[in-house]
KOLTI-995506 format. One record per residue (C-alpha): residue number from 1; y, z, x. Coordinates in steps of 0.02 Angstrom, whole numbers, plus 32768, in hexadecimal, padded with zeros to 4 digits. Example, Ala and Ser with C-alpha at 12.3 -4.5 7.8 and 13.67 -1.06 7.14 Angstrom:
<sites>
+-----+------+------+------+
| pos |   c2 |   c3 |   c1 |
+-----+------+------+------+
|   1 | 7F1F | 8186 | 8267 |
|   2 | 7FCB | 8165 | 82AC |
+-----+------+------+------+
</sites>
This chain:
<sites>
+-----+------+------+------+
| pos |   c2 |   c3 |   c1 |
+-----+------+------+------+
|   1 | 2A94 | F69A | 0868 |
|   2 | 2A46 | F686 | 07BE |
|   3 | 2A10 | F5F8 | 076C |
|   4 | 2A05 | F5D6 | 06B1 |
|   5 | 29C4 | F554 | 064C |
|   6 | 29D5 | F53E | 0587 |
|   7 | 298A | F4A0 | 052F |
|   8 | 29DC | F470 | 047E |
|   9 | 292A | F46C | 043A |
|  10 | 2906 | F525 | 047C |
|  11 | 28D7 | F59B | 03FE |
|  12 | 2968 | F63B | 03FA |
|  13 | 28BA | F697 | 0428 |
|  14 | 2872 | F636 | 04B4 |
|  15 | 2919 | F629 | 0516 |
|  16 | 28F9 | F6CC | 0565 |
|  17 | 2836 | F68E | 059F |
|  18 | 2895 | F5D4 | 05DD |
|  19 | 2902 | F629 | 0651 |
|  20 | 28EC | F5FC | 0709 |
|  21 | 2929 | F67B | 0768 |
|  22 | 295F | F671 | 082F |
|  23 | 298B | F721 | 0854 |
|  24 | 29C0 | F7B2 | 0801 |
|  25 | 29AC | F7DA | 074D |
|  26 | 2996 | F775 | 06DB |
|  27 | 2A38 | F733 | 0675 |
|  28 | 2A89 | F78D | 05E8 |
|  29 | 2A77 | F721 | 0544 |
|  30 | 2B1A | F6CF | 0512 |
|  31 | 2B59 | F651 | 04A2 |
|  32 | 2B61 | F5BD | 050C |
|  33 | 2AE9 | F569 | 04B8 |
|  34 | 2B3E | F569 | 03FD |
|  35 | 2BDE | F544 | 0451 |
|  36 | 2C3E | F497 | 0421 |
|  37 | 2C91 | F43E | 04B2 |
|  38 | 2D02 | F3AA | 0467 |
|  39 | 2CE4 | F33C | 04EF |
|  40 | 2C27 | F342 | 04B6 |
|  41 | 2C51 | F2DD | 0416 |
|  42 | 2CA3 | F254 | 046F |
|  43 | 2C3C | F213 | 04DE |
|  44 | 2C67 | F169 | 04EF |
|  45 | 2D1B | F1A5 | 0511 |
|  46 | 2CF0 | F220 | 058C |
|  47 | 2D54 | F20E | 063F |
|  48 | 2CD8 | F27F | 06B4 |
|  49 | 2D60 | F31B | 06B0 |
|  50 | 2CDA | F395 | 06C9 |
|  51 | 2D55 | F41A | 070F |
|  52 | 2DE8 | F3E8 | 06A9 |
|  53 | 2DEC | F4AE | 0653 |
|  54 | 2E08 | F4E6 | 0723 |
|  55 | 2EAA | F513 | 074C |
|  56 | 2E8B | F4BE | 07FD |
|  57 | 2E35 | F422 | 07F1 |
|  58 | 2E3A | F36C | 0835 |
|  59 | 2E08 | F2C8 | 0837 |
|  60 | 2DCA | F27A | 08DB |
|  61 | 2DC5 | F1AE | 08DF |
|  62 | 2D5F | F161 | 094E |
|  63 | 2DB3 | F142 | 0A0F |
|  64 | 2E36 | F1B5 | 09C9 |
|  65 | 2E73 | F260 | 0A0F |
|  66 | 2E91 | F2D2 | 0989 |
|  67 | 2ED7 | F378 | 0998 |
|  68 | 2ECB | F422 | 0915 |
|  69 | 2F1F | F4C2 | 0964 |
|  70 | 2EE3 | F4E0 | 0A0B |
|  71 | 2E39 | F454 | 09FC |
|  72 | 2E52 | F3A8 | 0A33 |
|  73 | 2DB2 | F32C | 09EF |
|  74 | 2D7C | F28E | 0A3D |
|  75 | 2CE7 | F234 | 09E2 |
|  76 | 2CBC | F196 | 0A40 |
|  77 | 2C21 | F128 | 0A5B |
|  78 | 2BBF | F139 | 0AFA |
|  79 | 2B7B | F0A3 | 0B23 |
|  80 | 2B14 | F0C9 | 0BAB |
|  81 | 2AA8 | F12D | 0B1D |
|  82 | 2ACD | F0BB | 0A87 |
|  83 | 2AFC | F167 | 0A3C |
|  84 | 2B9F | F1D4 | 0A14 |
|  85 | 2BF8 | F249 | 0A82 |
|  86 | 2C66 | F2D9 | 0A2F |
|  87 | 2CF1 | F336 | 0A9B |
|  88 | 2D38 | F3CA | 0A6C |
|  89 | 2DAC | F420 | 0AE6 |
|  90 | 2DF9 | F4C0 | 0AB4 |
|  91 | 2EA1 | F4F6 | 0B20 |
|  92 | 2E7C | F465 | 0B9C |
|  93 | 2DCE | F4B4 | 0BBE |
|  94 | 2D45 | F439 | 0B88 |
|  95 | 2CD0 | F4A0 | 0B09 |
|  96 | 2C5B | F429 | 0AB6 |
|  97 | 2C23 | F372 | 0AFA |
|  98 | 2B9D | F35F | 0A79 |
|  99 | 2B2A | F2B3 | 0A6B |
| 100 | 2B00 | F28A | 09BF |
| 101 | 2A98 | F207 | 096E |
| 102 | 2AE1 | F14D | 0982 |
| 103 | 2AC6 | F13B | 08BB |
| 104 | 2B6F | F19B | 08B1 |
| 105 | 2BCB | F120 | 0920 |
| 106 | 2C1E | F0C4 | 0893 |
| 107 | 2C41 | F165 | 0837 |
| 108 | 2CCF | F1D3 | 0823 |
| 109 | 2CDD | F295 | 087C |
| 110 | 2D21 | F316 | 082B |
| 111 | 2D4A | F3D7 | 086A |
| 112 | 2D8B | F478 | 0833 |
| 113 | 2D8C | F524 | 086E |
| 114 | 2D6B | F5BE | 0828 |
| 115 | 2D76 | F678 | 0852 |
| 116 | 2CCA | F6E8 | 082C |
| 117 | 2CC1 | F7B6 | 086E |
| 118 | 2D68 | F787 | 08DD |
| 119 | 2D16 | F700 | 090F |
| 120 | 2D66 | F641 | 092B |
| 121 | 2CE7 | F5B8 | 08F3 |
| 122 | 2CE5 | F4FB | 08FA |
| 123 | 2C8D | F4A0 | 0885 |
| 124 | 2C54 | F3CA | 0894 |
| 125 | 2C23 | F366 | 081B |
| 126 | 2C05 | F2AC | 0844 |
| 127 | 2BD1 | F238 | 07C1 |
| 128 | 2B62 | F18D | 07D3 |
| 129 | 2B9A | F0DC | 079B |
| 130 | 2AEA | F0AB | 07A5 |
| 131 | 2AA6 | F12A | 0729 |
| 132 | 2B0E | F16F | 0691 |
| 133 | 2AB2 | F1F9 | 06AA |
| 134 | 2A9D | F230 | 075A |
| 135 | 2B11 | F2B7 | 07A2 |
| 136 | 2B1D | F319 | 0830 |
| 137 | 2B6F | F3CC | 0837 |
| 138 | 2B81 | F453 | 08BA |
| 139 | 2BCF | F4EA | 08DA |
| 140 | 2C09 | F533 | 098E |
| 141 | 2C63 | F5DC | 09B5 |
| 142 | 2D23 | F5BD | 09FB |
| 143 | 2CB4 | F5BF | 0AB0 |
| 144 | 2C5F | F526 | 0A95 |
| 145 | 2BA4 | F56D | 0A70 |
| 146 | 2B4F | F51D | 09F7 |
| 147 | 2B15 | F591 | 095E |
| 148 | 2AE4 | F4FA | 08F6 |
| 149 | 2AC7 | F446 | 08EE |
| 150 | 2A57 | F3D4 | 088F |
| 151 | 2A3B | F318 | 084C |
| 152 | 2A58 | F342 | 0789 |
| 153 | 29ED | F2BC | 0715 |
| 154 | 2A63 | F2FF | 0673 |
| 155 | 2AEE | F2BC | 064F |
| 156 | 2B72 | F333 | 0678 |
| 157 | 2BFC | F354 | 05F0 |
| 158 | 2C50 | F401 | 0629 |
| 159 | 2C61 | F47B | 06AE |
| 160 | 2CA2 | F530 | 0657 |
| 161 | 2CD3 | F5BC | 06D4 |
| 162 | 2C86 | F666 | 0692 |
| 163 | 2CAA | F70A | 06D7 |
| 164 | 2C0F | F70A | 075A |
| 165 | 2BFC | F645 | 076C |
| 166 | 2BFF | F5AA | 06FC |
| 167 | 2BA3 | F550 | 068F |
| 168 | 2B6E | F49E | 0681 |
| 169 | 2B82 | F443 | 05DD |
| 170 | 2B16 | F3A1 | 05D6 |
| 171 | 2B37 | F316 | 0545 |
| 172 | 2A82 | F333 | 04F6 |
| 173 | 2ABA | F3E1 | 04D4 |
| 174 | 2A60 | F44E | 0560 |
| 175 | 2AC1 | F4A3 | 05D1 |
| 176 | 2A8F | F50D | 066C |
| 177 | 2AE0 | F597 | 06B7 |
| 178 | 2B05 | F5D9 | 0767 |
| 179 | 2B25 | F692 | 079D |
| 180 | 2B62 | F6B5 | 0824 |
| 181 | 2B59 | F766 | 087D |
| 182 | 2BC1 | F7CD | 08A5 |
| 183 | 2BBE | F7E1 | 0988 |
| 184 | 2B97 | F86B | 09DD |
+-----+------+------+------+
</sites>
């Protein structure tokens, strides 16, 4: 997996040297950057649809069991930890029980899946009601391991499949993009 970061104030030249790179090569330039995302213009209308371009996505309420092809979601509040437990079962085998920050418990989940190499992905975004800004994303393979997950401080605008991965799409007008490779 490869990630990529691009800054709206990055020189075209310097995006090359601001890379951070996880494995691999490093990413082939592309025009996410001087890409226009509607959504980005309105943001005081914006609804949190990160995935809404995926042809399976969905919305999961809090306490409420959502379902998108063969994934049924729980997100719920664990109160012994003061934090937020995600459930993900896939074909009535649990594949993800994930703990996330309690910031998120008054938030809204949202998930989509994706197919990379022949592979099935799901992808997480939860948003905080706390902090406008404060997201946090993750991708797992249809198995339930974890590829990715992290506590965004950007607001997140956009989540755009791409042939090896997706990119991020933040309201300031970075974005940051994740490859993911192809197994062996």
């Amino acid at each position: 997996m490869q990630i990529e970061k691009r800054n709206r104030s990055t020189a075209p030249t310097a995006r090359a040297s601001a890379r951070r790179q996880v494995h691999g090569e490093p990413a082939a330039n592309d025009s996410l950057h001087d890409t226009k995302v509607k959504r980005l213009s309105d943001a005081d209308g914006f609804s949190g649809q990160y995935f809404a371009d995926f042809n399976q996505h969905v919305h999961v309420g809090r306490t409420d069991v959502a379902r998108m092809g063969d994934y049924m979601f729980l997100f719920e509040r664990n109160k012994a930890t003061n934090g937020l437990q995600i459930q993900v079962d896939r074909l009535g085998q649990r594949i993800v029980q994930e703990q996330i920050p309690s910031a998120f418990y008054m938030g809204d989940l949202q998930a989509a899946s994706l197919q990379v190499y022949g592979q099935d992905y799901l992808l997480l975004a939860a948003n905080s009601r706390r902090s406008a800004a404060r997201r946090w994303f993750a991708i797992y393979r249809a198995d339930g391991h974890k590829m990715y997950a992290a506590s965004l401080d950007k607001r997140l605008a956009h989540v755009r499949q791409n042939e090896d991965g997706v990119s991020l799409l933040f309201l300031n007008g970075d974005s940051m993009r994740i490859k993911l490779m192809a197994r062996q």
